[in-house]
ZAPA-686247 format. One record per residue: x, y, z of N, C-alpha, C, O in turn; residue number from 1. Coordinates in Angstrom, 2 decimals, m for minus. Layout:
<atom><n_x>X</n_x><n_y>Y</n_y><n_z>Z</n_z><ca_x>X</ca_x><ca_y>Y</ca_y><ca_z>Z</ca_z><c_x>X</c_x><c_y>Y</c_y><c_z>Z</c_z><o_x>X</o_x><o_y>Y</o_y><o_z>Z</o_z><i>NUM</i></atom>
...
END
This chain:
<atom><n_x>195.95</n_x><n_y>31.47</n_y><n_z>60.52</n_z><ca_x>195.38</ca_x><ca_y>31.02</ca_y><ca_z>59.27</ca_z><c_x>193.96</c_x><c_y>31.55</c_y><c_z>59.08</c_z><o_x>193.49</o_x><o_y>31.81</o_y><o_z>57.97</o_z><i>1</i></atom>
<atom><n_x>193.38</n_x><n_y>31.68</n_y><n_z>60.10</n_z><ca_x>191.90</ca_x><ca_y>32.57</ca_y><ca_z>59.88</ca_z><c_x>192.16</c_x><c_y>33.69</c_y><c_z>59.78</c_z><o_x>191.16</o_x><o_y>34.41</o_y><o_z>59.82</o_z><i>2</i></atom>
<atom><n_x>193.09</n_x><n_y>34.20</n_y><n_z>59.66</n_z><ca_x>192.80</ca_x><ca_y>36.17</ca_y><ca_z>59.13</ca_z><c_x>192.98</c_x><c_y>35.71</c_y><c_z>57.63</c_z><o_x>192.20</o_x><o_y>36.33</o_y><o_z>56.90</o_z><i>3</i></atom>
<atom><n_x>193.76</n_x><n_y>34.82</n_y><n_z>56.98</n_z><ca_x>193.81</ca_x><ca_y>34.80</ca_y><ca_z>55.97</ca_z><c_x>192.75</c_x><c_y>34.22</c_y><c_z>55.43</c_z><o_x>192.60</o_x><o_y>34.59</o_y><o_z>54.26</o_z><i>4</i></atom>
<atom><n_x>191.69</n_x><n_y>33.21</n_y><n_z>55.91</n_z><ca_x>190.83</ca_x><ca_y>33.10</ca_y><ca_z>55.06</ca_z><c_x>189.58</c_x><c_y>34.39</c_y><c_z>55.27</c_z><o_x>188.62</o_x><o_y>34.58</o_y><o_z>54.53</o_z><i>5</i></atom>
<atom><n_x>189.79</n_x><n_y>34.84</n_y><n_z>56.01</n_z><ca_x>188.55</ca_x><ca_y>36.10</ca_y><ca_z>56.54</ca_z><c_x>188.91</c_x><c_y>37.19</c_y><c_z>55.18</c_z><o_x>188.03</o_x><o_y>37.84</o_y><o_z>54.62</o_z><i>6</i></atom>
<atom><n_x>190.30</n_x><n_y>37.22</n_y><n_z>54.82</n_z><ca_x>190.85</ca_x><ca_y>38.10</ca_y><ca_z>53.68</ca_z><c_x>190.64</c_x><c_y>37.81</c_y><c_z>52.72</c_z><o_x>190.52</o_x><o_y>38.77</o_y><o_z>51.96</o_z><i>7</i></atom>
<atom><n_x>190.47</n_x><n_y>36.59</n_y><n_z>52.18</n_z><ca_x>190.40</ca_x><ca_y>36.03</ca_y><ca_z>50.91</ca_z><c_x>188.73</c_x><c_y>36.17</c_y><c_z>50.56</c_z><o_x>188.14</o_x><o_y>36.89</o_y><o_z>49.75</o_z><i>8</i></atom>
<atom><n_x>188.29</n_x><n_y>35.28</n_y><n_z>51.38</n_z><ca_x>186.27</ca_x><ca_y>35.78</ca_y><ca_z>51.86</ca_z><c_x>186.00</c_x><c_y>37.40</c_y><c_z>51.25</c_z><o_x>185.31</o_x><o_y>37.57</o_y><o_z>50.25</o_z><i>9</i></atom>
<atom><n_x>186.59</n_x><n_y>38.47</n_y><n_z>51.93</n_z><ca_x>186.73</ca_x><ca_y>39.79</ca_y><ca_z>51.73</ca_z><c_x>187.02</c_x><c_y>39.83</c_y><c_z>50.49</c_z><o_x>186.12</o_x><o_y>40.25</o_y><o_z>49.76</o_z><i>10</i></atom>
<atom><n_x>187.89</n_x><n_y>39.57</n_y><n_z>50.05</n_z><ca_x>188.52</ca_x><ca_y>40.06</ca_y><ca_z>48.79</ca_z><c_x>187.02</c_x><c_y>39.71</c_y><c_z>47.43</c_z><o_x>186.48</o_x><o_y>40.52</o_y><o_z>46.67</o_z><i>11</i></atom>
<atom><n_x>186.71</n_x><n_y>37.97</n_y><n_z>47.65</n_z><ca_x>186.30</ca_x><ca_y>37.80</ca_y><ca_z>47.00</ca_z><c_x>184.62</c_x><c_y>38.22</c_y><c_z>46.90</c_z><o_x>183.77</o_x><o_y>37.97</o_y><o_z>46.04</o_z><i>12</i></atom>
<atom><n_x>184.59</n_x><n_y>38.75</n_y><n_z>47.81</n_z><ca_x>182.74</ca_x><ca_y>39.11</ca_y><ca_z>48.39</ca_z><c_x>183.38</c_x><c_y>41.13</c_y><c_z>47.40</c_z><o_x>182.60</o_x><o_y>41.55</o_y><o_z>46.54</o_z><i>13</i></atom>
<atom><n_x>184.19</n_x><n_y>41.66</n_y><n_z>47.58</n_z><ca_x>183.96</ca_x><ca_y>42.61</ca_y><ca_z>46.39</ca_z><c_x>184.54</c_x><c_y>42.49</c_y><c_z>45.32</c_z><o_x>184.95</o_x><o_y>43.56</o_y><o_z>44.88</o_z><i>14</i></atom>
<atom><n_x>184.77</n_x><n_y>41.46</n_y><n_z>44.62</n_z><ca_x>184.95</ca_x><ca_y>41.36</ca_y><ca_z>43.19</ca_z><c_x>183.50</c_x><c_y>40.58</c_y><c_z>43.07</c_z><o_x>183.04</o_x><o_y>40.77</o_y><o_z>41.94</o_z><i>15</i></atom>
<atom><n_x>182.71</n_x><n_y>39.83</n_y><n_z>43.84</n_z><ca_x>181.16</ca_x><ca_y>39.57</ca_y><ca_z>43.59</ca_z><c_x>180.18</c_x><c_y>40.67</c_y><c_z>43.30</c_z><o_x>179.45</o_x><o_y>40.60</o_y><o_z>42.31</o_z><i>16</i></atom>
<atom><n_x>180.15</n_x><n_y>41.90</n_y><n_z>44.31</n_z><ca_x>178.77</ca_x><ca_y>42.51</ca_y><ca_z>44.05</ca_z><c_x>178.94</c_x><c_y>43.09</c_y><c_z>42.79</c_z><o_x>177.88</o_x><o_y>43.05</o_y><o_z>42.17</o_z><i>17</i></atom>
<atom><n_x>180.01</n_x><n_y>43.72</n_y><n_z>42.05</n_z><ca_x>179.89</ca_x><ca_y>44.18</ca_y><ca_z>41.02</ca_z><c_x>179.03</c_x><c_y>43.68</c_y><c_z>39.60</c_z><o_x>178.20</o_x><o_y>44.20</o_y><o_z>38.84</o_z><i>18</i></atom>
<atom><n_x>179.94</n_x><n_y>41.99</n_y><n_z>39.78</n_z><ca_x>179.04</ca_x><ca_y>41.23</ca_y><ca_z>38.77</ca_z><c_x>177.92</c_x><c_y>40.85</c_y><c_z>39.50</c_z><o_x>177.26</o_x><o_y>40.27</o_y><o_z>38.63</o_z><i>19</i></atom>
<atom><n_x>177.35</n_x><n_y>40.81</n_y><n_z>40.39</n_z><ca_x>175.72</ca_x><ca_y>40.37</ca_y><ca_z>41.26</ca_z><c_x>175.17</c_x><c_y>41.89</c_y><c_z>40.72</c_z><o_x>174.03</o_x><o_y>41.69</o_y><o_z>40.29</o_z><i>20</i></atom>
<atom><n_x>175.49</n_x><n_y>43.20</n_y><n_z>40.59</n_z><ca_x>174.70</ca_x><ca_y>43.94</ca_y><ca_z>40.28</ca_z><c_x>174.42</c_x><c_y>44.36</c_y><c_z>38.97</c_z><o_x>173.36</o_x><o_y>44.86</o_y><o_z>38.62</o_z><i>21</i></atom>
<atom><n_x>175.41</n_x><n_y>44.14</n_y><n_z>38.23</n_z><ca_x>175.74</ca_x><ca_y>43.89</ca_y><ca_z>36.71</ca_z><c_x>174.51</c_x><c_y>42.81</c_y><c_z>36.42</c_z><o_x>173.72</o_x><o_y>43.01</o_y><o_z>35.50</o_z><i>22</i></atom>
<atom><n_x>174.45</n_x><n_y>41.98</n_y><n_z>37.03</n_z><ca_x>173.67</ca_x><ca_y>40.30</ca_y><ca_z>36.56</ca_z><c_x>172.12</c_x><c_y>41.12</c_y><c_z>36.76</c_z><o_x>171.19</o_x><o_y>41.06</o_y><o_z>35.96</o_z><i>23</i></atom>
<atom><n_x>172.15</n_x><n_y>41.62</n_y><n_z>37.62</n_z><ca_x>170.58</ca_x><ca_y>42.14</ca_y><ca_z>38.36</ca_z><c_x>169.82</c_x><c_y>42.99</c_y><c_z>37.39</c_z><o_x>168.61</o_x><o_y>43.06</o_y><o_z>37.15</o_z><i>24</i></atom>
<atom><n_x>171.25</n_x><n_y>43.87</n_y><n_z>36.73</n_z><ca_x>170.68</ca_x><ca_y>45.03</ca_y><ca_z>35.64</ca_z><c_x>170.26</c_x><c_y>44.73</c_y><c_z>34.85</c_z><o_x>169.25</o_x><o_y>45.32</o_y><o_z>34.47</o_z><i>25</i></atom>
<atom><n_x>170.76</n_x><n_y>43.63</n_y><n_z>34.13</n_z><ca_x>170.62</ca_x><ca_y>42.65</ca_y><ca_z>32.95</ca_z><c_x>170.11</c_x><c_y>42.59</c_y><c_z>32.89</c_z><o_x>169.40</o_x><o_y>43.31</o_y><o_z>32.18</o_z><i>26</i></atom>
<atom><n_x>169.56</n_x><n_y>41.18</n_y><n_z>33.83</n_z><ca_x>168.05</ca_x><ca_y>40.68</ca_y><ca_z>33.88</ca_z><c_x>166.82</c_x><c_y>41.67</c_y><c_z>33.94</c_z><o_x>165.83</o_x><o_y>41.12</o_y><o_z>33.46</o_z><i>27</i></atom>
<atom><n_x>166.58</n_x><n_y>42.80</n_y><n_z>34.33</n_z><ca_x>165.64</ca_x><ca_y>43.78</ca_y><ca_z>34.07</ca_z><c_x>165.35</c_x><c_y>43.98</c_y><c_z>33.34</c_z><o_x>164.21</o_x><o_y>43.88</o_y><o_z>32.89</o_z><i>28</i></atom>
<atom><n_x>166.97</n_x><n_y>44.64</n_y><n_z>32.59</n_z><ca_x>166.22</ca_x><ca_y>44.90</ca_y><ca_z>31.53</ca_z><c_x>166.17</c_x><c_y>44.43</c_y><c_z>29.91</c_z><o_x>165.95</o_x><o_y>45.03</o_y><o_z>28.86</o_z><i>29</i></atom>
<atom><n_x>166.59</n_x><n_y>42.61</n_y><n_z>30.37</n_z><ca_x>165.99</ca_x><ca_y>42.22</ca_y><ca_z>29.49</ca_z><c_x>164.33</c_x><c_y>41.50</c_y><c_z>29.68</c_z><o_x>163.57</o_x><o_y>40.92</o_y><o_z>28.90</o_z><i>30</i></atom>
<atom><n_x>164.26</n_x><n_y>41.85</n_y><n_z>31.06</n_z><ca_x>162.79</ca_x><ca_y>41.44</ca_y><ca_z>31.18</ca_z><c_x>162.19</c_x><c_y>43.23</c_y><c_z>30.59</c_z><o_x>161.12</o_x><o_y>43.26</o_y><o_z>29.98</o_z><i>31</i></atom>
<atom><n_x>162.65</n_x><n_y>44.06</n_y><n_z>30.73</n_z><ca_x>162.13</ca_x><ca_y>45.35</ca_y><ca_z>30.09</ca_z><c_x>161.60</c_x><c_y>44.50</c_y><c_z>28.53</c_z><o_x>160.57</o_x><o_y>43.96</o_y><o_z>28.13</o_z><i>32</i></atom>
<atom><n_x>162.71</n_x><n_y>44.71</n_y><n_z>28.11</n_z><ca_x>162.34</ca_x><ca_y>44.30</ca_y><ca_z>26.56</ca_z><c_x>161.44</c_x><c_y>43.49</c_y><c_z>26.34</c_z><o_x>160.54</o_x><o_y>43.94</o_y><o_z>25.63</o_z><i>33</i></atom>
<atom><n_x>161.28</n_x><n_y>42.23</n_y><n_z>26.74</n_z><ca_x>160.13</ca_x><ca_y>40.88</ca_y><ca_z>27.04</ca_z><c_x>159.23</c_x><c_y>41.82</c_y><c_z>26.88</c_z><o_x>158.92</o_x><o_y>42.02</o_y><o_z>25.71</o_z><i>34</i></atom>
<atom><n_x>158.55</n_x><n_y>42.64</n_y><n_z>27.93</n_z><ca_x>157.43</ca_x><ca_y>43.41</ca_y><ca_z>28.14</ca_z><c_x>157.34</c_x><c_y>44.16</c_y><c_z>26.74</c_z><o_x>156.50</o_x><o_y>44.04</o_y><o_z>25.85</o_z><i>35</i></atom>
<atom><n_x>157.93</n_x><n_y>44.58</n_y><n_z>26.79</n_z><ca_x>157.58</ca_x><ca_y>45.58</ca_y><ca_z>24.80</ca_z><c_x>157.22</c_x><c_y>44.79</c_y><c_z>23.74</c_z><o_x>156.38</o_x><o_y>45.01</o_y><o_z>22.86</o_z><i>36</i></atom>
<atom><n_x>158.13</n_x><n_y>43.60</n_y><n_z>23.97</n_z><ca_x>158.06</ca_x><ca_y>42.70</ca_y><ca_z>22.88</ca_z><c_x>156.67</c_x><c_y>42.42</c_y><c_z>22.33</c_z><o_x>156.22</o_x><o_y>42.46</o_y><o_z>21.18</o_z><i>37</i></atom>
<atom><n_x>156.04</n_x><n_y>42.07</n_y><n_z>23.73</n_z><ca_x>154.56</ca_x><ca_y>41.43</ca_y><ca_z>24.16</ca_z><c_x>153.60</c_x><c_y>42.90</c_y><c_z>22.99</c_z><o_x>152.71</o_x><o_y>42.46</o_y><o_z>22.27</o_z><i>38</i></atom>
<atom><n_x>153.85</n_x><n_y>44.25</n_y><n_z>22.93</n_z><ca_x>152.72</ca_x><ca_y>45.17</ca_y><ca_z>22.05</ca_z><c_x>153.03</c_x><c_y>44.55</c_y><c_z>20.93</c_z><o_x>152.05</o_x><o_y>44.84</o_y><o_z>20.23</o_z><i>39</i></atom>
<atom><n_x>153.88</n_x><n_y>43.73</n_y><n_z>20.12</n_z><ca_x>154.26</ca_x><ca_y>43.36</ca_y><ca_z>19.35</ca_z><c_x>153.20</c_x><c_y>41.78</c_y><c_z>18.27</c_z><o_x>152.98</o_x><o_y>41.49</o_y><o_z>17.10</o_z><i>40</i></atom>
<atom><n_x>152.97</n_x><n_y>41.40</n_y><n_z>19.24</n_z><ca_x>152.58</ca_x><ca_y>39.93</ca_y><ca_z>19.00</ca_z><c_x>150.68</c_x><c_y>40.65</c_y><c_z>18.53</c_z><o_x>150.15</o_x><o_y>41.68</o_y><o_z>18.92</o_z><i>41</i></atom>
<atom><n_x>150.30</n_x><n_y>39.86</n_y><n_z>17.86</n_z><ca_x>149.46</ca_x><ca_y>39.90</ca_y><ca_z>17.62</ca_z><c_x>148.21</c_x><c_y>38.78</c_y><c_z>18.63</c_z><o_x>148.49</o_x><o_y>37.87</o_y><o_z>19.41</o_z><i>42</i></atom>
<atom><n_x>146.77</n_x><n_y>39.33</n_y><n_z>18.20</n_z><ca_x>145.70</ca_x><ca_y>38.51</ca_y><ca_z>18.99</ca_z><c_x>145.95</c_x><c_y>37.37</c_y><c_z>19.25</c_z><o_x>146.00</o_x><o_y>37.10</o_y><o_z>20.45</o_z><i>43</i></atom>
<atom><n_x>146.21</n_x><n_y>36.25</n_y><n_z>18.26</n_z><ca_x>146.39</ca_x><ca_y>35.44</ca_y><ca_z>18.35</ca_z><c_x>147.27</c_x><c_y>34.31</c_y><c_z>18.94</c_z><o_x>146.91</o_x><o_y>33.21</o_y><o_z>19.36</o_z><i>44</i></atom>
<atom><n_x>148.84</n_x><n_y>35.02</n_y><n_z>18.83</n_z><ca_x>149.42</ca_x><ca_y>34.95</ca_y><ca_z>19.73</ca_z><c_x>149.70</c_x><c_y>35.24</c_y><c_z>21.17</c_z><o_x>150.35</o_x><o_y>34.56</o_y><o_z>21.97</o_z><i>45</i></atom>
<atom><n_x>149.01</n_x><n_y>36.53</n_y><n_z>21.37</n_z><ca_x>149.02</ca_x><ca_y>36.78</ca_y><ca_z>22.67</ca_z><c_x>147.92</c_x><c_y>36.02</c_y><c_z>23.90</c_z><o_x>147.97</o_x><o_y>36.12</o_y><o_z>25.13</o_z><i>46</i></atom>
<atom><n_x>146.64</n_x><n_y>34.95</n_y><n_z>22.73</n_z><ca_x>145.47</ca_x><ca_y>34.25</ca_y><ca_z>23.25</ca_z><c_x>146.61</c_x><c_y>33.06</c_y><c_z>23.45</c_z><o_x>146.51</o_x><o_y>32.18</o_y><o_z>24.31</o_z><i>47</i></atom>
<atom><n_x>147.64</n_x><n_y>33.16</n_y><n_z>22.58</n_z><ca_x>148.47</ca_x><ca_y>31.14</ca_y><ca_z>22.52</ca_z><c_x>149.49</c_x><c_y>31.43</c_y><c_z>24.29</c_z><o_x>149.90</o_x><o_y>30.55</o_y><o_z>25.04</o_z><i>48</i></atom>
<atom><n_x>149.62</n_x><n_y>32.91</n_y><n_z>24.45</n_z><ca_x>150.30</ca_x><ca_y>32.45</ca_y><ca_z>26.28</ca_z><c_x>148.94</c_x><c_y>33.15</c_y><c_z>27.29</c_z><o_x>149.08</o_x><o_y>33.37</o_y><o_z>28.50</o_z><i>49</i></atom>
<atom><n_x>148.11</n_x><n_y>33.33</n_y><n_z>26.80</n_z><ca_x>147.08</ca_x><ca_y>33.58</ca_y><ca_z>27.80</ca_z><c_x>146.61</c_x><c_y>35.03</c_y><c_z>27.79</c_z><o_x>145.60</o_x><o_y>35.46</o_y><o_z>28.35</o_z><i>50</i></atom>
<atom><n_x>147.53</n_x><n_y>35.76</n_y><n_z>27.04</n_z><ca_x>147.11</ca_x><ca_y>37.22</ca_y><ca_z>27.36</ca_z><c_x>146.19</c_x><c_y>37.83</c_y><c_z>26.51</c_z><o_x>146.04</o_x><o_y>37.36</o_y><o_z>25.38</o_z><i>51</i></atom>
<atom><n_x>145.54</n_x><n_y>38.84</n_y><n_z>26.88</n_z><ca_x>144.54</ca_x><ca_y>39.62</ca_y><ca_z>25.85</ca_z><c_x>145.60</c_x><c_y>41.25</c_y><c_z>25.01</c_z><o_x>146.82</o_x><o_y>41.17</o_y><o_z>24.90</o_z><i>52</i></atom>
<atom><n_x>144.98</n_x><n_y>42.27</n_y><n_z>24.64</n_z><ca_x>145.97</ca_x><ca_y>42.98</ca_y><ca_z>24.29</ca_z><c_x>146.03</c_x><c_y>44.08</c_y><c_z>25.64</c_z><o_x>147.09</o_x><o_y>44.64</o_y><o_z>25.92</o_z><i>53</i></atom>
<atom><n_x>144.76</n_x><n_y>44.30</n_y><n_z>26.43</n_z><ca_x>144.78</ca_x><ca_y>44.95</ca_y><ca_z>27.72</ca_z><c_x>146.18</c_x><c_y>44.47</c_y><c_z>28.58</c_z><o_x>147.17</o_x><o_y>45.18</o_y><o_z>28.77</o_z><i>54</i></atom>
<atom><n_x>146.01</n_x><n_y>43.26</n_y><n_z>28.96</n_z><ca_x>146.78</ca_x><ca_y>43.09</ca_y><ca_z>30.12</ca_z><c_x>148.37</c_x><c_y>43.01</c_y><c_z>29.47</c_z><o_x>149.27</o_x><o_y>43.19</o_y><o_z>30.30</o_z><i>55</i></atom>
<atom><n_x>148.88</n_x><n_y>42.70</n_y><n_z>27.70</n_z><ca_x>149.60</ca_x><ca_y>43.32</ca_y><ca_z>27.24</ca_z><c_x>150.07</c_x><c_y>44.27</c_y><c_z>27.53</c_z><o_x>151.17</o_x><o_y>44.38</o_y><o_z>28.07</o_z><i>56</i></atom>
<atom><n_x>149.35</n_x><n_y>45.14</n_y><n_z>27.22</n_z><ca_x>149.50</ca_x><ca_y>46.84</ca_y><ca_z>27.38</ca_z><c_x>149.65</c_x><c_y>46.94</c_y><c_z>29.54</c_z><o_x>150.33</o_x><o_y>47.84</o_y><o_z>30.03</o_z><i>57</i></atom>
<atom><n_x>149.39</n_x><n_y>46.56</n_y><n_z>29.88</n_z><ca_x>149.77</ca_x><ca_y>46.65</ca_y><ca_z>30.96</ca_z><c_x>151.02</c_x><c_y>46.20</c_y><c_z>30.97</c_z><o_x>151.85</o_x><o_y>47.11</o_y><o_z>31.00</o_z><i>58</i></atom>
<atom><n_x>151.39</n_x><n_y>45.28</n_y><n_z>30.97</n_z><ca_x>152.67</ca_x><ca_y>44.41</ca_y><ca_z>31.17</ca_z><c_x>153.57</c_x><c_y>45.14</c_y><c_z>30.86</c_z><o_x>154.50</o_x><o_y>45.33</o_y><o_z>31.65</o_z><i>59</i></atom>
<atom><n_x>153.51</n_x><n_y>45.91</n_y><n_z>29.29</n_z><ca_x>154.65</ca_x><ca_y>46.84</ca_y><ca_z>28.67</ca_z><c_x>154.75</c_x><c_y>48.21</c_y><c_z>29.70</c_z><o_x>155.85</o_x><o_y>48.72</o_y><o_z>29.95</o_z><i>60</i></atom>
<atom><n_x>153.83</n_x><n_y>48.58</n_y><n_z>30.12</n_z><ca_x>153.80</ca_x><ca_y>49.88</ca_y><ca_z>30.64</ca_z><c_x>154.75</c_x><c_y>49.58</c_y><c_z>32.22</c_z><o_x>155.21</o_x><o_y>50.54</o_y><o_z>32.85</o_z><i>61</i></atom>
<atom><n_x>154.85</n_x><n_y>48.83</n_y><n_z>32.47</n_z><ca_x>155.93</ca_x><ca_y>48.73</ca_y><ca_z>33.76</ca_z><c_x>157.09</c_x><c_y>48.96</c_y><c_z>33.52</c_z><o_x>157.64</o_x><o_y>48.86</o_y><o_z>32.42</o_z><i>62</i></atom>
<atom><n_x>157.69</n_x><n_y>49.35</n_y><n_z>34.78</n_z><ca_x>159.15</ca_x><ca_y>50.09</ca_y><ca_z>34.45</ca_z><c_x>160.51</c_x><c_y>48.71</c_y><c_z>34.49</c_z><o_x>160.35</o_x><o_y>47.50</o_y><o_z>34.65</o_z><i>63</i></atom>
<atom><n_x>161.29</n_x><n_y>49.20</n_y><n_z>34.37</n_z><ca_x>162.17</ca_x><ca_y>47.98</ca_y><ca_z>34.10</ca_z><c_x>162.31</c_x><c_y>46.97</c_y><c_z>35.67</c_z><o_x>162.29</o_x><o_y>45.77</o_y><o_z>35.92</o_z><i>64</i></atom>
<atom><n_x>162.46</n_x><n_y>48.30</n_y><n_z>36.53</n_z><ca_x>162.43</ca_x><ca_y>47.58</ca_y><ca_z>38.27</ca_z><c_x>161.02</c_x><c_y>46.84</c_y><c_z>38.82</c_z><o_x>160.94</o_x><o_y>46.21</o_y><o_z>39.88</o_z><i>65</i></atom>
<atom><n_x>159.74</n_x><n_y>47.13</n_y><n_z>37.69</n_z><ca_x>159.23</ca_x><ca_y>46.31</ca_y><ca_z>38.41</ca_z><c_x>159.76</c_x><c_y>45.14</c_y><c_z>38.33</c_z><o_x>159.32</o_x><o_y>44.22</o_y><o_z>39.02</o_z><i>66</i></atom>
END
């Protein structure tokens, strides 16, 4: 009965990484977008989450993996 659950474990550990790396891409690069979004917002808004337009402009300029 343990080869069969060692198989099933297996089976289901690669139908996981696909969607775990799928999920990973995502999230990048919708944190990509977030970051662009941010050249977007004006002074005022960007003073209402703390940011200036410098550290903006930083934020956008990172690549999606940071």
């Amino acid at each position: 009965m343990a080869f069969l659950t060692d198989t099933l474990r297996a089976d289901r550990w690669e139908f996981d990484l696909p969607r775990t790396l799928y999920g990973a891409v995502r999230h990048r690069l919708e944190l990509a977008r977030s970051r662009v979004a941010l050249l977007e917002l004006d002074a005022r808004l960007l003073a209402d989450v703390g940011l200036d337009r410098a550290a903006a402009k930083a934020e956008a300029d990172k690549g999606f993996w940071s």
